[in-house]
C-alpha positions in Angstrom: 38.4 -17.9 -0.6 35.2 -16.5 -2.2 33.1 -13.6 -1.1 29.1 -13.7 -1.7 26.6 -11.3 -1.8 23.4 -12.3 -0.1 21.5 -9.9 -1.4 18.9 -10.6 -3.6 14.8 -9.8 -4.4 13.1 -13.4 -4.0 10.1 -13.6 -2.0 10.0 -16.7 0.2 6.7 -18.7 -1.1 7.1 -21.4 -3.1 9.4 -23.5 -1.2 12.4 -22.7 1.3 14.8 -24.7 -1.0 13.6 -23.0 -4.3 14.2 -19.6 -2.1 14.0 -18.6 1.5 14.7 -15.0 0.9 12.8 -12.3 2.9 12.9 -9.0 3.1 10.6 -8.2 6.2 10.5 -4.3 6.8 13.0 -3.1 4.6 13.7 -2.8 1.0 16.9 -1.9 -1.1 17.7 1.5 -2.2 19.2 1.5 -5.4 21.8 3.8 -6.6 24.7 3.5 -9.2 26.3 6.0 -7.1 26.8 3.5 -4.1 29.9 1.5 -4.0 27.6 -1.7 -3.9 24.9 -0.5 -5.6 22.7 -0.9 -3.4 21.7 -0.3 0.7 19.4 -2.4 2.5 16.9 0.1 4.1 14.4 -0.9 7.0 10.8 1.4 6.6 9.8 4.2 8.4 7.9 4.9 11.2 5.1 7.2 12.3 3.8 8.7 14.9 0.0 8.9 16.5 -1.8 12.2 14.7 -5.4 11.5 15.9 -7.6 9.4 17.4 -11.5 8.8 16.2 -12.1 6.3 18.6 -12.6 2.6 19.1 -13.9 1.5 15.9 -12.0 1.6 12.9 -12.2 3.7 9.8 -14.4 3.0 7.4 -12.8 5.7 5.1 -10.2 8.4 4.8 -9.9 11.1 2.4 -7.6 13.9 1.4 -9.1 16.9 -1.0 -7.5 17.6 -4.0 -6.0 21.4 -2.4 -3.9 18.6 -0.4 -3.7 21.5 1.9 -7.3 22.0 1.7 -8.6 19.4 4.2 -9.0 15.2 5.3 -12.0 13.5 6.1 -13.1 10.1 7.4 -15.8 8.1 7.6 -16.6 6.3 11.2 -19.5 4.1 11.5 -22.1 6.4 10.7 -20.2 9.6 11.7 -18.6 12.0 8.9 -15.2 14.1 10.9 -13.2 16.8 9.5 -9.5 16.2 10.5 -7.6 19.4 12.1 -4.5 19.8 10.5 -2.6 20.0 13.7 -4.7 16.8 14.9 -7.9 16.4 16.7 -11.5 16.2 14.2 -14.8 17.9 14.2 -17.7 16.0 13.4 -19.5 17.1 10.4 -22.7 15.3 10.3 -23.7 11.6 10.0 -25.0 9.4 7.0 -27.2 6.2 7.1 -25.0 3.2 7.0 -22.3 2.0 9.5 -20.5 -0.5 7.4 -20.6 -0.7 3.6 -18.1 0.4 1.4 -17.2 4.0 1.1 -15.5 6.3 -1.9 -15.2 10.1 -2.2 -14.0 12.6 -4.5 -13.7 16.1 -4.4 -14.5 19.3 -6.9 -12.6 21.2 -4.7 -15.7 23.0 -4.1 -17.7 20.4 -3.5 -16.8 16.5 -1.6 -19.5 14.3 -2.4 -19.3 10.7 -0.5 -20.9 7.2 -1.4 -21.8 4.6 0.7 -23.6 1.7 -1.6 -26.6 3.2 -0.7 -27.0 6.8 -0.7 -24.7 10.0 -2.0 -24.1 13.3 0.3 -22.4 16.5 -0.8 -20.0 18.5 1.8 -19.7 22.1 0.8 -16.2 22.6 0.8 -15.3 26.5 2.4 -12.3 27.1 1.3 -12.2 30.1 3.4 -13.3 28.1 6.4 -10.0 28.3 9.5 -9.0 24.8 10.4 -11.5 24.4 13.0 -14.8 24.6 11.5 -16.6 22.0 10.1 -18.8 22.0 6.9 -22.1 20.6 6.4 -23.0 17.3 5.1 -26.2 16.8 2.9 -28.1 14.0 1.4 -28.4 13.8 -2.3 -32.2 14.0 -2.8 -32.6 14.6 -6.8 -34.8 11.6 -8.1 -33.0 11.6 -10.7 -29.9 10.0 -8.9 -29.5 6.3 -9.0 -29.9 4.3 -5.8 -27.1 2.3 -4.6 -24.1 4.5 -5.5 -20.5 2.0 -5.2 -18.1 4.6 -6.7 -17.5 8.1 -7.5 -14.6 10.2 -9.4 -14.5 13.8 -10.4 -14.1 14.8 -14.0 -13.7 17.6 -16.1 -16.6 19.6 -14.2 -18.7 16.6 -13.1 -19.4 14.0 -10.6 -19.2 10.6 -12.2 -20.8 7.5 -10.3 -21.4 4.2 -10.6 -24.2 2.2 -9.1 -24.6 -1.6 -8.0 -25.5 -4.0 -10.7 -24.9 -1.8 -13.5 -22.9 -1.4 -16.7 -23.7 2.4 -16.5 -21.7 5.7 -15.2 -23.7 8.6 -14.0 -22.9 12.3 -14.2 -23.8 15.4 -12.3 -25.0 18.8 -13.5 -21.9 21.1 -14.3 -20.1 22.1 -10.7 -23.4 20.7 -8.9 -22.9 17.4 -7.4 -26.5 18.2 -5.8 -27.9 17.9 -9.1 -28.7 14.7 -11.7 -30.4 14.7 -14.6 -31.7 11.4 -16.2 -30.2 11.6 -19.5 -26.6 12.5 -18.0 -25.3 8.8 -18.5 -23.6 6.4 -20.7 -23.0 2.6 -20.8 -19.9 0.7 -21.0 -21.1 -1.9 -23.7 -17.8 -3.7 -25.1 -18.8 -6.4 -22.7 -21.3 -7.3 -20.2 -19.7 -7.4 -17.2 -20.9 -4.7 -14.8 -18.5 -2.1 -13.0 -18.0 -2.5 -10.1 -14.7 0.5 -10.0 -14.3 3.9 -11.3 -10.8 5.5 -11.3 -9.0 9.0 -12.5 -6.3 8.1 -14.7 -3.9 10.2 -16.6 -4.6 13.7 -18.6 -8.7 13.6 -17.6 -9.1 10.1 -18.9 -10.7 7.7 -16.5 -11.3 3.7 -16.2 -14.8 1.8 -16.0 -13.1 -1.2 -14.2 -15.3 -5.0 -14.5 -14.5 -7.5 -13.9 -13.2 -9.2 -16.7 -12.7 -6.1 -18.8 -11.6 -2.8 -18.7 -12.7 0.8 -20.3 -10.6 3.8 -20.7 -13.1 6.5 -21.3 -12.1 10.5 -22.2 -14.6 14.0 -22.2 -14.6 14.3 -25.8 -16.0 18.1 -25.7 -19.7 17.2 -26.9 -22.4 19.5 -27.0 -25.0 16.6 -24.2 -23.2 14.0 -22.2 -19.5 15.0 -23.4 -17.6 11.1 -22.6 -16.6 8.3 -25.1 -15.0 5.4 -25.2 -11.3 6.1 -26.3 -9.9 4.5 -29.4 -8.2 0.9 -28.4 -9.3 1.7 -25.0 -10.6 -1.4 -24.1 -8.3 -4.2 -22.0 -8.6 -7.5 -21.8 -8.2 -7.2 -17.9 -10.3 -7.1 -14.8 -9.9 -5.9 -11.1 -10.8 -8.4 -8.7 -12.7 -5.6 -6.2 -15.4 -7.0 -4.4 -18.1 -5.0 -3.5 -18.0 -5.7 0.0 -14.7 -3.3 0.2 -14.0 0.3 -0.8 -12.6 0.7 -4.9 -10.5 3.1 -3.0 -9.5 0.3 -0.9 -7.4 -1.9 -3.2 -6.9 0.2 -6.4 -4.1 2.1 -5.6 -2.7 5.2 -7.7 1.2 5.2 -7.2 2.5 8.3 -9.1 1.7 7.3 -13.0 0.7 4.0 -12.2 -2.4 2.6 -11.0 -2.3 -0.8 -9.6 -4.7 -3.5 -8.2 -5.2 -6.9 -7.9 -6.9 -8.5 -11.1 -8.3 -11.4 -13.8 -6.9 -12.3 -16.7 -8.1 -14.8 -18.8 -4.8 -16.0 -20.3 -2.4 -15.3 -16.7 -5.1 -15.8 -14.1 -5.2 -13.5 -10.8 -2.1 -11.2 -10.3 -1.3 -7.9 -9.4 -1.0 -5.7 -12.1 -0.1 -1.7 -13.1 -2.2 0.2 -15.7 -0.3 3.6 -17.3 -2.2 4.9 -20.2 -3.2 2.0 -22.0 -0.4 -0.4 -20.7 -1.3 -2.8 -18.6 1.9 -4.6 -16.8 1.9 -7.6 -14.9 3.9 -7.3 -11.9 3.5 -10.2 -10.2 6.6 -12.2 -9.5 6.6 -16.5 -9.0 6.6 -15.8 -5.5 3.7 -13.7 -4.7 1.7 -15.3 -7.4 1.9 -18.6 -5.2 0.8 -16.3 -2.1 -2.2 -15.4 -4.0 -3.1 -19.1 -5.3 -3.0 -20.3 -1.3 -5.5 -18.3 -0.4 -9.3 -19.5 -0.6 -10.6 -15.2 -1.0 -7.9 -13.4 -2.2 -10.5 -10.4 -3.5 -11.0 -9.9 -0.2 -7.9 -7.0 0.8 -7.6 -3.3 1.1 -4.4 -1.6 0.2 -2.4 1.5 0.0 0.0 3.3 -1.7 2.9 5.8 -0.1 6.7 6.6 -0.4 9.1 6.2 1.4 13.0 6.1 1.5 12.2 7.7 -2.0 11.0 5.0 -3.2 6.9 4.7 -4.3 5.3 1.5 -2.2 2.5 -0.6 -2.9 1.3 -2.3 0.0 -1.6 -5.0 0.4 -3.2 -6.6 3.7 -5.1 -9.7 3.1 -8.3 -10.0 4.8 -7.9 -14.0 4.7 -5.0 -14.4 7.0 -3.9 -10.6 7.9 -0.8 -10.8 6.3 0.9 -7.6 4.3 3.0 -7.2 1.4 4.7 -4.5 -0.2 5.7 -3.8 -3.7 9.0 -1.4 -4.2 7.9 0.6 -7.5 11.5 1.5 -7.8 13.1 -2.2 -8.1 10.3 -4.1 -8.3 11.1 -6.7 -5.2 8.0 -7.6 -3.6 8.6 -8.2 0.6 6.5 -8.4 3.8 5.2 -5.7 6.4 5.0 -6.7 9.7 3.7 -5.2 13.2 5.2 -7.6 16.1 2.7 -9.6 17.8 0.1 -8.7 14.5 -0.1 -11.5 11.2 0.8 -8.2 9.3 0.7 -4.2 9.3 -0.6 -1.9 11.3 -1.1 0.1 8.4 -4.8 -0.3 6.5 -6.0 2.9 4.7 -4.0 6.2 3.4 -3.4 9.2 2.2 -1.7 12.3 1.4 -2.8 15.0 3.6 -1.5 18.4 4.9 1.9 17.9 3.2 1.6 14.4 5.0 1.3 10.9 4.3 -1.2 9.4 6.7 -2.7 6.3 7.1 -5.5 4.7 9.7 -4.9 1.7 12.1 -6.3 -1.8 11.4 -7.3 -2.0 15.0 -8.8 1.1 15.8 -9.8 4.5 15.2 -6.1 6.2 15.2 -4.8 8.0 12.4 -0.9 8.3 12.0 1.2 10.3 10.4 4.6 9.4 8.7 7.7 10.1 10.7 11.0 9.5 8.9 13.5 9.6 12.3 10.9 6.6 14.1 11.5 3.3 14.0 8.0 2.2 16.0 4.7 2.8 14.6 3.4 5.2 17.8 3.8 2.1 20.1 3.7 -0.8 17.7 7.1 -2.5 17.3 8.3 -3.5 13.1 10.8 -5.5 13.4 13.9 -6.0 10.7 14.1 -9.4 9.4 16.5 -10.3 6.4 17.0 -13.8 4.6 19.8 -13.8 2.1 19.9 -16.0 -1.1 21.2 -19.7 -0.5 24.6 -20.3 -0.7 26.4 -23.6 -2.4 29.4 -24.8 -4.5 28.0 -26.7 -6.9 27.1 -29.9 -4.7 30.2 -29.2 -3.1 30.9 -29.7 0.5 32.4 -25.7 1.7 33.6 -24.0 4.5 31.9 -20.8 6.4 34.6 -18.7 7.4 33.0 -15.7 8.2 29.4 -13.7 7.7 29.7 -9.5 8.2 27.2 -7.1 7.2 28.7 -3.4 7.0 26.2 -1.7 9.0 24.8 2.2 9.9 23.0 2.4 12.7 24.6 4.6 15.3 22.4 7.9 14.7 20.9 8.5 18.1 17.1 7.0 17.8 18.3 4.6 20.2 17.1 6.5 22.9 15.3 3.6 25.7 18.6 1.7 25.6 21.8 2.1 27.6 24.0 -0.5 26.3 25.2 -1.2 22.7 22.1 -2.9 20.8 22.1 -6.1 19.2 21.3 -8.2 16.4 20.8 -11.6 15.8 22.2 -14.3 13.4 20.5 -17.8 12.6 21.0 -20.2 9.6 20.2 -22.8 8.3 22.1 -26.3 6.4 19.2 -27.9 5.2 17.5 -25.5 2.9 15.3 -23.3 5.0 13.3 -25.9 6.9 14.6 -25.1 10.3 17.5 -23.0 11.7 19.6 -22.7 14.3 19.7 -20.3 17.8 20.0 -16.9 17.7 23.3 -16.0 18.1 23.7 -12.0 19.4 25.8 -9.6 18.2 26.8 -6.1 19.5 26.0 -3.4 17.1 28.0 -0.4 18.5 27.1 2.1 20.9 25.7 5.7 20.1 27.5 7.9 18.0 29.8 4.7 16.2 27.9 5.8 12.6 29.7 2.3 10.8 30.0 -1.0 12.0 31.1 -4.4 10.7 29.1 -7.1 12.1 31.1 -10.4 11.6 30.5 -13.9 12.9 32.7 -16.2 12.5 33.8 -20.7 12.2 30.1 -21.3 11.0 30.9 -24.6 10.2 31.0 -26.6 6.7 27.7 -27.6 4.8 26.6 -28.2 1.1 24.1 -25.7 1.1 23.6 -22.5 3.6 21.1 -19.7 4.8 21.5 -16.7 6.8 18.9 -14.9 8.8 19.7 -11.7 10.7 17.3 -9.7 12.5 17.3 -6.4 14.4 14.5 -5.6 17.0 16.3 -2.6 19.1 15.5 0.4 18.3 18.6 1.6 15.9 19.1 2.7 12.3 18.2 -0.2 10.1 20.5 0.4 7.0 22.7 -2.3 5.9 25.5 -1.8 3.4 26.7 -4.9 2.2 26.2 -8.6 3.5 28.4 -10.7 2.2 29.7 -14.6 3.2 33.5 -15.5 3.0 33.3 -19.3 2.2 36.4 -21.9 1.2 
């Protein structure tokens, strides 16, 4: 008799027979420590923290004093969120649905909109419930069009549409431009079209097909230069008709984002210092090359389960995917009844990590002991690696996964939860019934979940899923086969 491990980090893409592997909702937490290894986790939840109303967000922001205050952009309308919940609107700028980035001075948040700049006085001394007030950037020496903005060492640095040059503020007064208070990023011609912080006060000039890490070298005018070696032979794929903040996502060290390289093509990538790393497995790299507009995405970073996530929603066809900083495995986020995740924008916000709706105005908040987002369901789908003998015919004796689940969140059912088991003989193309199995009532912490006589075949697949609402953490699953 052998025993098998099922688990495994494939993404299903290519083909069901090359893998049919999926990790829907949950991810592995890895830990020498563990008897196994590793534990099959399903995601967190959250809960409902505000609500802006109908439309969606065009832009969330938290200040660099995380404690300090969050904004968002709705429509037109600027809000200041209450740390408790609830908003206050702060004023309102000219355009209801270009792209939006901020960045703060902590004195000062200035916000971009493609086609204007405004400054928010930031009172720090201000109580929770009053608002600032917004103005319009009116020196003529400001640029039109402003795409992007990043605050370093003393200065507002922007970028504008069409152009290979950054702009710079007066010293602590985002207010204030002066002409001369720019430079170009010349290694190449493409334009940027993304500004970004990165590491130690450095910052990236992101084109498209190249990349410039750029440094305040203490001059006497415009203090920036180009650093030694800093320029990559990499671009981000940001389209201007979503927010930079939108799809270049800063995960701890790392900053990663979907972009172009001449000699790899379009992947998703991690830039740390001057290393750029291509993180892209097989799998997703196929997701990517079936879609027609691929550019077209926002994404957001957060951690959970300890673990930093990456996580992308395709504009295309609504679907999500997450990338586990910690191992690496790429897997899928899902809402029930949605293509993809509820989730769209975030940040980290009043020792919070928050993040807006894709349908509407709402704005939740993390909440490690939920398994629904506020009353969206995210379901726990697992497909374990295919299982064969060579070419030779076996027999299924038994499937068990060592389970955890009874710690009390399953509070709108009265009788024991279940779980359901498919599979599949002929490679992943179609699967059997559902076949239910009782995960243990309240209070029984560790369970074996075992099926049993599954029948012989050359080659074998095993989907569980789990929609009550227990404690998705899976132990082991393993397949005793003869």
């Amino acid at each position: 008799m052998q025993e098998i491990d099922l688990f495994g980090k494939d993404l299903k893409a290519i083909s069901p027979i090359v893998s049919s592997m999926a990790h829907i909702n949950c991810h592995y937490i890895v830990d020498p420590a563990l008897e196994r290894g590793k534990v099959l986790m399903g995601f967190h939840g959250s809960e409902k923290f505000t609500y802006l109303g109908a439309e969606k967000i065009r832009a969330i922001y938290s200040t660099q004093n995380r404690t300090g205050g969050v904004y968002a952009v709705v429509g037109n309308q600027v809000f200041k969120i209450i740390r408790g919940g609830g908003s206050l609107l702060i004023g309102t700028i000219e355009t209801t649905d270009t792209p939006i980035q901020m960045a703060d001075s902590g004195i000062e948040l200035m916000i971009v909109d493609g086609v204007a700049g405004y400054i928010i006085k930031l009172d720090v001394e201000a109580k929770a419930n009053e608002a600032e007030t917004l103005t319009k950037i009116t020196d003529e020496d400001f640029p039109p069009n402003p795409i992007g903005v990043i605050y370093n060492t003393g200065r507002f640095l922007a970028i504008f549409l069409a152009s290979g040059r950054f702009y710079g503020s007066n010293i602590f007064d985002g207010l204030s431009w002066e002409g001369l208070n720019f430079a170009t990023a010349e290694t190449y011609a493409d334009n940027i079209v993304a500004i970004t912080n990165g590491n130690f006060g450095t910052f990236y000039l992101m084109g498209n097909q190249t990349i410039e890490i750029w440094y305040n070298d203490g001059g006497p005018q415009f203090p920036y230069s180009l650093m030694s070696g800093g320029v990559l032979n990499y671009g981000t794929s940001a389209s201007l008709d979503t927010n930079p903040d939108s799809h270049i996502v800063r995960l701890g060290e790392e900053i990663i984002f979907l972009g172009n390289s001449h000699a790899e093509g379009k992947n998703f990538y991690s830039i740390r210092g001057q290393a750029v790393t291509n993180i892209t497995n097989a799998e997703m790299s196929e997701v990517i090359r079936k879609l027609d507009l691929p550019d077209f995405h926002v994404a957001v970073g957060y951690n959970v389960n300890s673990s930093p996530i990456y996580q992308v929603t395709f504009h295309e066809n609504g679907k999500s995917y997450f990338y586990d900083g910690k191992t690496g495995l790429w897997g899928e986020r899902k809402t029930r009844g949605m293509p993809g995740h509820i989730y769209e924008l975030g940040v980290y916000g009043y020792e919070d990590q928050l993040f807006t709706s894709s349908v509407d105005g709402t704005i939740y908040r993390l909440n490690p002991d939920g398994l629904k987002d506020d009353i969206y369901f995210q379901d726990f789908e697992f497909i374990g690696r295919h299982t064969s003998v060579g070419e030779e015919r076996f027999t299924v004796d038994a499937i068990q996964f060592k389970m955890e689940v009874g710690l009390g969140k399953n509070d709108d059912y009265n009788q024991a939860p279940v779980a359901t088991l498919s599979y599949s003989k002929d490679g992943g193309f179609t699967w059997t019934p559902e076949i239910f199995g009782k995960m243990g009532k309240l209070g029984q912490y560790l369970i074996r979940l075992i099926w049993r006589r599954l029948g012989t075949a050359r080659d074998i697949v095993f989907r569980l899923k789990i929609t009550d609402l227990v404690e998705r953490r899976i132990i082991s699953a393993f397949i005793n086969l003869r």
